[in-house]
DSSP file (Angstrom, degrees, kcal/mol; ACC not computed):
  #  RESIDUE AA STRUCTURE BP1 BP2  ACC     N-H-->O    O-->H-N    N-H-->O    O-->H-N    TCO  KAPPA ALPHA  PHI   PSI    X-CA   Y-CA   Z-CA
    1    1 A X              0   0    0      0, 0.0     2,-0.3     0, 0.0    33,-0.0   0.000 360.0 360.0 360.0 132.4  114.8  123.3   99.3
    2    2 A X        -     0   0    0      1,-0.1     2,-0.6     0, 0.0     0, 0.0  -0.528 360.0-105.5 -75.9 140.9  116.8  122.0   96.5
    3    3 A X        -     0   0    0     -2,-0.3    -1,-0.1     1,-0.1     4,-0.1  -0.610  35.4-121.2 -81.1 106.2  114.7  120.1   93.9
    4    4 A X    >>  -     0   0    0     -2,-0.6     3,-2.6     1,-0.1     4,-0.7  -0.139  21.3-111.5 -27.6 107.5  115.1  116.5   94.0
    5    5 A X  H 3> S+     0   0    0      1,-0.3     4,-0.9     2,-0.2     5,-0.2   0.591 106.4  59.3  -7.5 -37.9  116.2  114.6   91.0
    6    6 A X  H 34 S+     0   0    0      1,-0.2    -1,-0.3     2,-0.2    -2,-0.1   0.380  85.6  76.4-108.3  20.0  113.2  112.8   90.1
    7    7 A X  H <> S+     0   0    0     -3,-2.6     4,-1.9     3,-0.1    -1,-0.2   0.703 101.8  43.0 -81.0 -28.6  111.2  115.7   89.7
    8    8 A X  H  < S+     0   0    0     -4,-0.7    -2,-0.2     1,-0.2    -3,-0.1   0.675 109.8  51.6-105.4   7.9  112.9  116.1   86.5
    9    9 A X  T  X S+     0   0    0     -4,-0.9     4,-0.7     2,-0.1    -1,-0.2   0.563 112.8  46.6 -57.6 -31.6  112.9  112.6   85.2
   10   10 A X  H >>>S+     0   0    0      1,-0.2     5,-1.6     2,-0.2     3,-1.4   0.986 111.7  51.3 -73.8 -41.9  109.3  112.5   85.8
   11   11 A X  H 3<5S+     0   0    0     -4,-1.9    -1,-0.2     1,-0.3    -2,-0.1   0.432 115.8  50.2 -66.6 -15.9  109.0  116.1   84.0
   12   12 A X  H 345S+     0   0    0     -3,-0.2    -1,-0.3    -5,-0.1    -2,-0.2   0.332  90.4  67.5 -53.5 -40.3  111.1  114.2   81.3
   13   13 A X  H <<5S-     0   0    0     -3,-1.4    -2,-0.2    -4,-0.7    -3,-0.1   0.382 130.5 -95.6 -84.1 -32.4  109.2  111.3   80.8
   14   14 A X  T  <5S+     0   0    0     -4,-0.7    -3,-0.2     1,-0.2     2,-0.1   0.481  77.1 154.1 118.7   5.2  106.9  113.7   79.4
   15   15 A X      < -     0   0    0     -5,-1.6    -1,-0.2     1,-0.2     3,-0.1  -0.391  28.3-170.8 -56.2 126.2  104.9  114.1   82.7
   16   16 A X  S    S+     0   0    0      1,-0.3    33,-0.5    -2,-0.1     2,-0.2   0.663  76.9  13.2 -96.0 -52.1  103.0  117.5   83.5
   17   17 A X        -     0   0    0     31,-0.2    -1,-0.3    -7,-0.1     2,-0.3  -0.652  64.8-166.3-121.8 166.3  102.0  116.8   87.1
   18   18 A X  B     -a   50   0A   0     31,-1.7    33,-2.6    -2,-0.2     3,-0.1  -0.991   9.1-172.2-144.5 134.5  103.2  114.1   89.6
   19   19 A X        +     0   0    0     -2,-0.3    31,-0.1    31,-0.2    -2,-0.0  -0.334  55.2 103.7-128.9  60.1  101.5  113.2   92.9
   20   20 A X        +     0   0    0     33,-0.0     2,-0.6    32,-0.0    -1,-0.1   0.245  48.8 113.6-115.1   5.5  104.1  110.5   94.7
   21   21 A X        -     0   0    0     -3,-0.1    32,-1.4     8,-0.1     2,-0.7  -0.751  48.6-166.2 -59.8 100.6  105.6  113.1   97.3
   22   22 A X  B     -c   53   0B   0     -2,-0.6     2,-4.3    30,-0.2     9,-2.8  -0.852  20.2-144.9 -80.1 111.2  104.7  112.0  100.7
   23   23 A X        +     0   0    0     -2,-0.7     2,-0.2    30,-0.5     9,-0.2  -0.293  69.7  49.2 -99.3  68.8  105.7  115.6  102.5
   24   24 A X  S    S-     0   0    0     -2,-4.3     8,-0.1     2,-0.0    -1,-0.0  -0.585  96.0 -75.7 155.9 152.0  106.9  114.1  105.6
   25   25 A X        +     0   0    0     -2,-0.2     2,-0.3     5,-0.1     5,-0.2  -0.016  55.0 165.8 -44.6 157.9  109.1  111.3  107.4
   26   26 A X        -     0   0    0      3,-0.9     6,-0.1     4,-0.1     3,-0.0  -0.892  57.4 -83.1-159.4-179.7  107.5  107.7  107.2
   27   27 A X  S    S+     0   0    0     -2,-0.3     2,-0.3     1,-0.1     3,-0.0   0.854 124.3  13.7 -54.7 -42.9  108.5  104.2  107.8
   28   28 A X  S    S-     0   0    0     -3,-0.0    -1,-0.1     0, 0.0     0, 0.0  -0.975 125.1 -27.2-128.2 131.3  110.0  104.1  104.0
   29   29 A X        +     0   0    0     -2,-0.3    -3,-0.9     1,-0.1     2,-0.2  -0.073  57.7 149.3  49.6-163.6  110.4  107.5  102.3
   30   30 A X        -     0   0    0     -5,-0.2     2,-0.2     1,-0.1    -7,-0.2  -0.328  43.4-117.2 103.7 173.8  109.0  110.5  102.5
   31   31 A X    >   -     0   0    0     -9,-2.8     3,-2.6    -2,-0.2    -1,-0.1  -0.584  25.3-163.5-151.8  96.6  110.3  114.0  101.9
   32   32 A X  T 3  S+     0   0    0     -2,-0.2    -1,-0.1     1,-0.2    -9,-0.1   0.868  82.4  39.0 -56.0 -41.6  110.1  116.1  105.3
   33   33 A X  T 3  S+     0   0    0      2,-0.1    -1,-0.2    -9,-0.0     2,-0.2   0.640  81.0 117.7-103.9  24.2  110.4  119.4  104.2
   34   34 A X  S <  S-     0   0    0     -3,-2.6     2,-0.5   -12,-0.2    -3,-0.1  -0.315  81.3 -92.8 -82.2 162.0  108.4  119.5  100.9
   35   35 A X        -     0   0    0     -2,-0.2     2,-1.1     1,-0.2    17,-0.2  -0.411  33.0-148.5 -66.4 113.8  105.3  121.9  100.9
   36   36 A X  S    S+     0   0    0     -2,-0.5     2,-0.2   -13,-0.1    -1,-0.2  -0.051  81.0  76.8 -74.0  39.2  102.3  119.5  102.0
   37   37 A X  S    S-     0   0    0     -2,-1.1    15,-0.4    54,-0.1    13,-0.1  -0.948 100.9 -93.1-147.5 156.9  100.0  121.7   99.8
   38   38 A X        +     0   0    0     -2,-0.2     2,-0.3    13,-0.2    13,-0.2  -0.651  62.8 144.6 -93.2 159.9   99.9  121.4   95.4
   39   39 A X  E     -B   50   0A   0     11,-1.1    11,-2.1     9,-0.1     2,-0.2  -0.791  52.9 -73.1-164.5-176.3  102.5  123.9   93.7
   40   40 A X  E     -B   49   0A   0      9,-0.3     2,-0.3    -2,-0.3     9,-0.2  -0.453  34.1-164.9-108.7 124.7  104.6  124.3   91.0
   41   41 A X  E     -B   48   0A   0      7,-0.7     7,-1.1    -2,-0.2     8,-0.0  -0.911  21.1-138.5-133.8 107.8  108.2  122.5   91.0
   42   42 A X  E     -B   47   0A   0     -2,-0.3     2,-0.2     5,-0.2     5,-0.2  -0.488  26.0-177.1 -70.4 154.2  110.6  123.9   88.4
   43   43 A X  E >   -B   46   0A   0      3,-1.3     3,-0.5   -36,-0.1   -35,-0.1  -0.738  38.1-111.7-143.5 163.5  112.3  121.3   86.8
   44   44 A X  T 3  S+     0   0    0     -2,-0.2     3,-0.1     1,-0.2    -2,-0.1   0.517 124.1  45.4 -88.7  -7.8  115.2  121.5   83.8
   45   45 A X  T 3  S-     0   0    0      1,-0.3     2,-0.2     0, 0.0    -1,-0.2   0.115 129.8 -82.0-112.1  22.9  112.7  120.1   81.5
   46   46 A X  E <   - B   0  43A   0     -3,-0.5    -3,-1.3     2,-0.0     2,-0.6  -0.816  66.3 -24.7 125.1-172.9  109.7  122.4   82.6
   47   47 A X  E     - B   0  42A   0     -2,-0.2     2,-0.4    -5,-0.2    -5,-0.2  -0.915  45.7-166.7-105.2 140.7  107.1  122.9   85.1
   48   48 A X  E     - B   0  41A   0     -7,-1.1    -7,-0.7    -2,-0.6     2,-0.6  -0.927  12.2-146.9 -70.4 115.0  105.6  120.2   87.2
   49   49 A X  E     - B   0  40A   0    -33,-0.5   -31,-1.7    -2,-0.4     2,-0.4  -0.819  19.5-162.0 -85.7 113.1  102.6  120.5   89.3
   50   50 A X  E     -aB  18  39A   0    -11,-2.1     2,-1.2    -2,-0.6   -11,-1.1  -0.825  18.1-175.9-112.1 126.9  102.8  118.4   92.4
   51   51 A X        -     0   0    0    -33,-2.6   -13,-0.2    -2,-0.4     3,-0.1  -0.591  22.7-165.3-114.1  80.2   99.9  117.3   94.3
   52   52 A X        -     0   0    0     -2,-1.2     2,-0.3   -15,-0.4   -30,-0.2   0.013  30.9 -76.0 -46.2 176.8  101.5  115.4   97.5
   53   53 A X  B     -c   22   0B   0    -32,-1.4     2,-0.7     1,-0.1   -30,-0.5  -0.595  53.2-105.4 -46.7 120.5   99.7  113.1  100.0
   54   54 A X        -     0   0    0     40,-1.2    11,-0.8    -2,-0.3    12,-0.5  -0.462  29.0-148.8 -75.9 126.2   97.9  114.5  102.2
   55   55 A X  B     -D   64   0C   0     -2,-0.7     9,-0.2     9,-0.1     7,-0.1  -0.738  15.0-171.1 -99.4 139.7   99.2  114.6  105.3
   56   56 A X        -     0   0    0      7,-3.0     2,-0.3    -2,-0.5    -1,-0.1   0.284  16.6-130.4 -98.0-161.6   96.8  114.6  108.8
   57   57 A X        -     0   0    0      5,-0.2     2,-0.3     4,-0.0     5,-0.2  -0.865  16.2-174.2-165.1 141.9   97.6  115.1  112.4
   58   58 A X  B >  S-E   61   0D   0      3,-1.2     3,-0.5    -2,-0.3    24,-0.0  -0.812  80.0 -12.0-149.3  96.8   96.6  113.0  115.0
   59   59 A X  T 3  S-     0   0    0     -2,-0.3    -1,-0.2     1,-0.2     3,-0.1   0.927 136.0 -51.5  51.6  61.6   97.6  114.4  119.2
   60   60 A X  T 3  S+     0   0    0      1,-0.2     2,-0.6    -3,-0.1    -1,-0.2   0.542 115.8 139.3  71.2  -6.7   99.9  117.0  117.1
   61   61 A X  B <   -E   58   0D   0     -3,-0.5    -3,-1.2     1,-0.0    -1,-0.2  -0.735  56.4-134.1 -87.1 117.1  101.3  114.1  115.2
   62   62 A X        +     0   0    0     -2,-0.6     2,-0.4    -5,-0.2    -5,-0.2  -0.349  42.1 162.6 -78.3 138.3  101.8  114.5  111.8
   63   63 A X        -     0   0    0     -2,-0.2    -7,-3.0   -37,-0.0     2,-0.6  -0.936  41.9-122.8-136.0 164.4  100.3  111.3  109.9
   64   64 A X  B     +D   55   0C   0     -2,-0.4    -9,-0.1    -9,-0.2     3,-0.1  -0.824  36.2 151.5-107.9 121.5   99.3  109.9  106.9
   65   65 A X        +     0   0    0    -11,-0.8     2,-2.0    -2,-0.6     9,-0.2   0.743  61.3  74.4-120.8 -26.8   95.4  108.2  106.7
   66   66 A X  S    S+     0   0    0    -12,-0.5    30,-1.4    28,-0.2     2,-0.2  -0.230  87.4  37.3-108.2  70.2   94.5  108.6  103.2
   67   67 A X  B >> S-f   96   0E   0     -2,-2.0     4,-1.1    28,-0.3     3,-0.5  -0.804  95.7 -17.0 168.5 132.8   96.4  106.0  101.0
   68   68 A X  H 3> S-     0   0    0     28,-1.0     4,-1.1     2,-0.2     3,-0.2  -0.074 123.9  -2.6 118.5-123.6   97.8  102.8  100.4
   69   69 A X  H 3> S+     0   0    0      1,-0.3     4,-2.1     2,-0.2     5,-0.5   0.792 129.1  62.5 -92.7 -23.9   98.2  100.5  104.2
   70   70 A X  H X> S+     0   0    0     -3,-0.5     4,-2.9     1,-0.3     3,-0.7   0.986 105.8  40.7 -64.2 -47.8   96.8  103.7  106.5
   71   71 A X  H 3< S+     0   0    0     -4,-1.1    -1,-0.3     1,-0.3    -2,-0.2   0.743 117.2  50.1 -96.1 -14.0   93.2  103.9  104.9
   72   72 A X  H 3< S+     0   0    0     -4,-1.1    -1,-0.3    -5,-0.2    -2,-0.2   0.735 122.0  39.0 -86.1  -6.5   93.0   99.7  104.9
   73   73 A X  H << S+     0   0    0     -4,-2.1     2,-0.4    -3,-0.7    -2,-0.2   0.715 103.0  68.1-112.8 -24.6   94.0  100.0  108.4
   74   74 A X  S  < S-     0   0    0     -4,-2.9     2,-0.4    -5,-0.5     5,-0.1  -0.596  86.4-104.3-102.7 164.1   92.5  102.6  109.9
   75   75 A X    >   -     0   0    0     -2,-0.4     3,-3.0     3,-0.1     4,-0.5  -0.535  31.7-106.8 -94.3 130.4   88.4  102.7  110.6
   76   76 A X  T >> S+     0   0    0     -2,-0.4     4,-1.9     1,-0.2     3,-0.7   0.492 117.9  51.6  24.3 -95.2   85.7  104.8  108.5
   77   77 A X  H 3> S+     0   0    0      1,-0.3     4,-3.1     2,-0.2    -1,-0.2   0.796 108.8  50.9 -30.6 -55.4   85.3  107.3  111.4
   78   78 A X  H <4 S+     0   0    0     -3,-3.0     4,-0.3     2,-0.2    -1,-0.3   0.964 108.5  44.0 -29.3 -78.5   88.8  107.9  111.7
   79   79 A X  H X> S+     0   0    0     -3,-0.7     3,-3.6    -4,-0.5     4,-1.6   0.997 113.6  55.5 -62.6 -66.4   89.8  108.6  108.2
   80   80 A X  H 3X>S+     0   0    0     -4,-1.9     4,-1.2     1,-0.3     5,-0.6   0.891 107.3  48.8 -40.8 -61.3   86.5  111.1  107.8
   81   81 A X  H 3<5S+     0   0    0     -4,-3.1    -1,-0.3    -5,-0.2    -2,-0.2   0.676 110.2  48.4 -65.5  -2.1   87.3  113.1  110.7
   82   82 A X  H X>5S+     0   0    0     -3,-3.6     3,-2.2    -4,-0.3     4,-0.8   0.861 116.5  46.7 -93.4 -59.2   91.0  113.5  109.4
   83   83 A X  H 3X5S+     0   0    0     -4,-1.6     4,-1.3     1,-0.3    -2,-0.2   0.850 112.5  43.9 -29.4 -78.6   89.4  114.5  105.7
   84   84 A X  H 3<5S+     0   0    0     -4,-1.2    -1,-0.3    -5,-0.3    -2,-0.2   0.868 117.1  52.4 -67.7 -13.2   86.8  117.0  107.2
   85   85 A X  H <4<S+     0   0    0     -3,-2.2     4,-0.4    -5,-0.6    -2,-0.2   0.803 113.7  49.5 -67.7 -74.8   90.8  118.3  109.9
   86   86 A X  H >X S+     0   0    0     -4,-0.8     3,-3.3     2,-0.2     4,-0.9   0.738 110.8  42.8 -21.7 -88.8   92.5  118.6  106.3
   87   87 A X  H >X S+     0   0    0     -4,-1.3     3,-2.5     1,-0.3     2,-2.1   0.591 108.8  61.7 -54.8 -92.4   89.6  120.8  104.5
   88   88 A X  H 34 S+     0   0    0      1,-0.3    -1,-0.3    53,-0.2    -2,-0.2   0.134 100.5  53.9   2.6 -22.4   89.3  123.0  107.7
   89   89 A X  H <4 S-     0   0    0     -3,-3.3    -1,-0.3    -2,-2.1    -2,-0.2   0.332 122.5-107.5-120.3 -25.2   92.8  124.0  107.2
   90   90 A X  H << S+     0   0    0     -3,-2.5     2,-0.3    -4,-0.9    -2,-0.2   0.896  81.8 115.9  98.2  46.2   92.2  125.1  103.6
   91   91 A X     <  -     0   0    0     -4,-1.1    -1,-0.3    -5,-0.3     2,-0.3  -0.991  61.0-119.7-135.8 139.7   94.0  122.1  101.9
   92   92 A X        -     0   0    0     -2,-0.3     2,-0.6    -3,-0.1   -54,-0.0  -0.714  25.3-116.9 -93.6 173.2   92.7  119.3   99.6
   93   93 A X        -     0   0    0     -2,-0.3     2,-0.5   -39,-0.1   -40,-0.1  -0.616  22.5-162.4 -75.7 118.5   92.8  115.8  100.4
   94   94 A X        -     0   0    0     -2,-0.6   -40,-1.2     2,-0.0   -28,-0.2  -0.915   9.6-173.1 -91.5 124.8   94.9  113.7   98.1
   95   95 A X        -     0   0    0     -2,-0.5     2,-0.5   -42,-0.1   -28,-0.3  -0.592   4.1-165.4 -92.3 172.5   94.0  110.0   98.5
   96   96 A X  B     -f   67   0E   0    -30,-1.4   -28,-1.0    -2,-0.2     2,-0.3  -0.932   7.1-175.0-153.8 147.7   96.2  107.7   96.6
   97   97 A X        -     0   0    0     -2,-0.5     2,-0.2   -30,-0.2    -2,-0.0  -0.821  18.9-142.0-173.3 142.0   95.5  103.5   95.8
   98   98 A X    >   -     0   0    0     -2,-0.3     3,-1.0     1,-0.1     4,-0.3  -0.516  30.7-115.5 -84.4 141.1   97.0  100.8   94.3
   99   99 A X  T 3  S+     0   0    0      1,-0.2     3,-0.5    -2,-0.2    -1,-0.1   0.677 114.1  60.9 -21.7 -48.8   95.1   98.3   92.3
  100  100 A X  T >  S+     0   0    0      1,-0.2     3,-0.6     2,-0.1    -1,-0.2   0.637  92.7  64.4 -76.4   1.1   95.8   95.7   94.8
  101  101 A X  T <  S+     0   0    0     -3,-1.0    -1,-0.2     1,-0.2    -2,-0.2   0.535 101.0  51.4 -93.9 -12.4   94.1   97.5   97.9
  102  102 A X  T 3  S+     0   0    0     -3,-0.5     2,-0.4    -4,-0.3    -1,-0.2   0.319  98.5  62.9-133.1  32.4   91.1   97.3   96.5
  103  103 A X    <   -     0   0    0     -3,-0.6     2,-0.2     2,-0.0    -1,-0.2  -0.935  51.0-178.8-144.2 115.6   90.8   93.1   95.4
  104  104 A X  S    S+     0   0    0     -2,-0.4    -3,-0.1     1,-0.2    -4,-0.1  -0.569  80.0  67.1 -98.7  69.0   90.9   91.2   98.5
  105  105 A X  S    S+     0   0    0     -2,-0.2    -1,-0.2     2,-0.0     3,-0.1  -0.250  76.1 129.5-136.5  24.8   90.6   88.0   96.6
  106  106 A X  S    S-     0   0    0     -6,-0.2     2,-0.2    -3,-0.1    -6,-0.0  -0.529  75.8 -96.9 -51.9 145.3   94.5   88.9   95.0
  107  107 A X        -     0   0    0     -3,-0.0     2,-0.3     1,-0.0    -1,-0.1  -0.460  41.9-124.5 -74.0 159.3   96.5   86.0   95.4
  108  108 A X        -     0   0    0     -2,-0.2     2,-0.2    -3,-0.1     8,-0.0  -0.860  20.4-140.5-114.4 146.1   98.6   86.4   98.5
  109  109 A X        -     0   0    0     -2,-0.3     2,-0.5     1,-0.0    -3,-0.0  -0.592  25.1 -94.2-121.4 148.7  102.1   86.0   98.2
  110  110 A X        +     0   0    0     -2,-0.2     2,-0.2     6,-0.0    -1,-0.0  -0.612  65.5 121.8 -77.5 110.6  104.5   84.3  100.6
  111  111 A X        -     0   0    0     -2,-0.5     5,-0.0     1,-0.2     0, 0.0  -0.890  58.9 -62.8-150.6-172.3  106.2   86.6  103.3
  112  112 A X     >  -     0   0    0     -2,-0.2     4,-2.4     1,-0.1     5,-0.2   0.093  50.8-106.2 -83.4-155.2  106.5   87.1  107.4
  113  113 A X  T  4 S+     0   0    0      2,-0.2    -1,-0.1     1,-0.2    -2,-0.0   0.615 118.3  62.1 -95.2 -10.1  104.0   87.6  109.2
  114  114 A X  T >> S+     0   0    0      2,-0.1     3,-1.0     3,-0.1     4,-0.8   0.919 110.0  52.7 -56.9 -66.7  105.1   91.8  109.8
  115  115 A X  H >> S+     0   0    0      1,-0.3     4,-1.5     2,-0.2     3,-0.6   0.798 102.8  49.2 -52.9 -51.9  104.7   91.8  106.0
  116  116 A X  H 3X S+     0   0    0     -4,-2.4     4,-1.0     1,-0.2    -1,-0.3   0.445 104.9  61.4 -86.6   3.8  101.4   90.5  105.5
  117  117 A X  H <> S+     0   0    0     -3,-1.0     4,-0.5    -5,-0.2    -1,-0.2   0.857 106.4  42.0  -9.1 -82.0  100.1   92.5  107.7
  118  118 A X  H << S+     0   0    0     -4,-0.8    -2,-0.2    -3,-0.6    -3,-0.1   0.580 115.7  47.7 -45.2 -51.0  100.9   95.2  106.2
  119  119 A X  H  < S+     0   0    0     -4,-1.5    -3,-0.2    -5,-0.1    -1,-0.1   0.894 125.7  13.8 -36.4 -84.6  100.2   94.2  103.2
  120  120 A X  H >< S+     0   0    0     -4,-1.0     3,-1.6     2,-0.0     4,-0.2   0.307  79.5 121.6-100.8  -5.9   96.6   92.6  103.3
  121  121 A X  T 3< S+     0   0    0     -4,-0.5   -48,-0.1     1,-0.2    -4,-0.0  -0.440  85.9  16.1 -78.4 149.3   95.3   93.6  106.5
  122  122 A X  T >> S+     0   0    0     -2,-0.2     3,-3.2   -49,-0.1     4,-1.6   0.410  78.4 149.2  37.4  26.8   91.8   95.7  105.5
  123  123 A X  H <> S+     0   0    0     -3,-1.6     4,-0.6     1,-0.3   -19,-0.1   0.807  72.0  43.3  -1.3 -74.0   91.6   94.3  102.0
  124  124 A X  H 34 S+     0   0    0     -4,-0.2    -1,-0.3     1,-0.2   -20,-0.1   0.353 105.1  52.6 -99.4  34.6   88.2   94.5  102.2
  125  125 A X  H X> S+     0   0    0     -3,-3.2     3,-2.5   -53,-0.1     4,-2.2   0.763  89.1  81.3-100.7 -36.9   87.2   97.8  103.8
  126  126 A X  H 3X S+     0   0    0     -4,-1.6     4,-1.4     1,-0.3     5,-0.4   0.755  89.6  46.5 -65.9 -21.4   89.1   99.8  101.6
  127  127 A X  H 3< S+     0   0    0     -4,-0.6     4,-0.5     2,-0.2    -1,-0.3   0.799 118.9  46.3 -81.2 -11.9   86.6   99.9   98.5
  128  128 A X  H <> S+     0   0    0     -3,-2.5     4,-3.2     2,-0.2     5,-0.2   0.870 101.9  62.7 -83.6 -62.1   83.8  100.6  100.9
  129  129 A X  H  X S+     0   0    0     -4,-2.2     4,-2.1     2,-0.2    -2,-0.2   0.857 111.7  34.3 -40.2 -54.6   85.6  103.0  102.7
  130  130 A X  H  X S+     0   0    0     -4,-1.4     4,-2.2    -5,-0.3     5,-0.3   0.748 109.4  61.4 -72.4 -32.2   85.9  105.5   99.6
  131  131 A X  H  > S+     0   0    0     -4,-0.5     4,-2.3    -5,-0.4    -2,-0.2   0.926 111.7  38.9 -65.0 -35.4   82.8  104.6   98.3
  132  132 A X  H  X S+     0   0    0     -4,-3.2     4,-0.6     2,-0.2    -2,-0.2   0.911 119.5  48.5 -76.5 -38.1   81.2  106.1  101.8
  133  133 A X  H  < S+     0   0    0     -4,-2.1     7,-0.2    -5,-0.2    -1,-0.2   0.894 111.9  48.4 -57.0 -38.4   83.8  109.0  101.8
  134  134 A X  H >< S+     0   0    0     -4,-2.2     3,-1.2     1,-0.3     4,-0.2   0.798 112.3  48.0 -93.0 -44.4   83.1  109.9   98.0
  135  135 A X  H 3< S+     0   0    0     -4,-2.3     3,-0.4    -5,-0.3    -1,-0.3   0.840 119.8  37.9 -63.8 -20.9   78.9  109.9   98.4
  136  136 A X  T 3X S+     0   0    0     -4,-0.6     4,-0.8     1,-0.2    -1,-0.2  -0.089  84.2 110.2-132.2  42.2   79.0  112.2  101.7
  137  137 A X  T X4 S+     0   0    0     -3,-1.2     3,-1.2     1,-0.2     4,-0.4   0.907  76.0  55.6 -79.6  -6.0   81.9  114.3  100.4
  138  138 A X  T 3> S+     0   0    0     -3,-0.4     4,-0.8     1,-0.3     3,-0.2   0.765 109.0  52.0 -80.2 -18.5   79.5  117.2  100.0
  139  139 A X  T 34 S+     0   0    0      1,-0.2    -1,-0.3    -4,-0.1    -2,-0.2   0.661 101.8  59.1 -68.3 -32.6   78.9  116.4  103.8
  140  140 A X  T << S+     0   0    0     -3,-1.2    -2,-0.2    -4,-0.8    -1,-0.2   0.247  97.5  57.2-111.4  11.4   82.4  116.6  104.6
  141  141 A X  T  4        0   0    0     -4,-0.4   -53,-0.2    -3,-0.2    -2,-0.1   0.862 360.0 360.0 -91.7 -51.6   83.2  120.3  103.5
  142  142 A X     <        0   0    0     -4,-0.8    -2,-0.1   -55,-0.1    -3,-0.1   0.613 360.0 360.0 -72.0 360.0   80.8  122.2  105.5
């Protein structure tokens, strides 16, 4: 795979390691054939360590639960049993969250009714939700 451009802006910027890859198709972005596992991306300014999103599976379908509209939308149970699929497979989990995902009292901004959905729907599970994953992780390796 030829190395994307904005590994070596980020590597440039003065960045050693970068975790924005999602390594597989999604509604917006993604990059389907980068290595879903962290490595080494030579760059023209150096190396970069990239730690993607971790990506799940769900009936043999590859998905994303741990980040950004997937972990406010999907429930506790869920997301742990995709964590404990992940480490079974000999990978870690990368979670990833935006400031706003975890203050449901943000002001909410006008858009349709797709959007804020998306958006704001499980505001407030999501701090809960990590907090339960992050006590019982010692639970969720063996």
């Amino acid at each position: 795979m030829e190395t994307p451009w904005f590994f070596d802006e980020v590597r440039a910027a003065g960045y050693v390691y970068d975790s924005s890859v999602f390594p597989g198709s999604r509604g917006h972005g993604g990059l389907p054939n980068a290595k879903p596992v962290p490595h080494m991306v030579h760059t023209g300014h150096g190396d970069l360590v990239e730690f993607p999103i971790s990506l799940g599976s769900m009936l043999g379908k590859p998905m994303y639960f741990f980040g950004g509209g997937y972990l406010r939308f999907f429930p506790y149970a869920l997301i742990r049993n995709r964590v404990k699929a992940v480490l079974a497979e000999d990978r870690p989990v990368i979670f990833y969250l935006h400031p706003r995902e975890i203050d449901p009292a943000q002001p909410r901004l006008p858009m349709s009714a797709k959007r804020n959905f998306m958006t704001y729907v499980g505001l407030k599970t999501t701090e809960p939700k990590m907090r339960r994953l992050l006590m019982s992780s010692s639970s969720l390796v063996s």
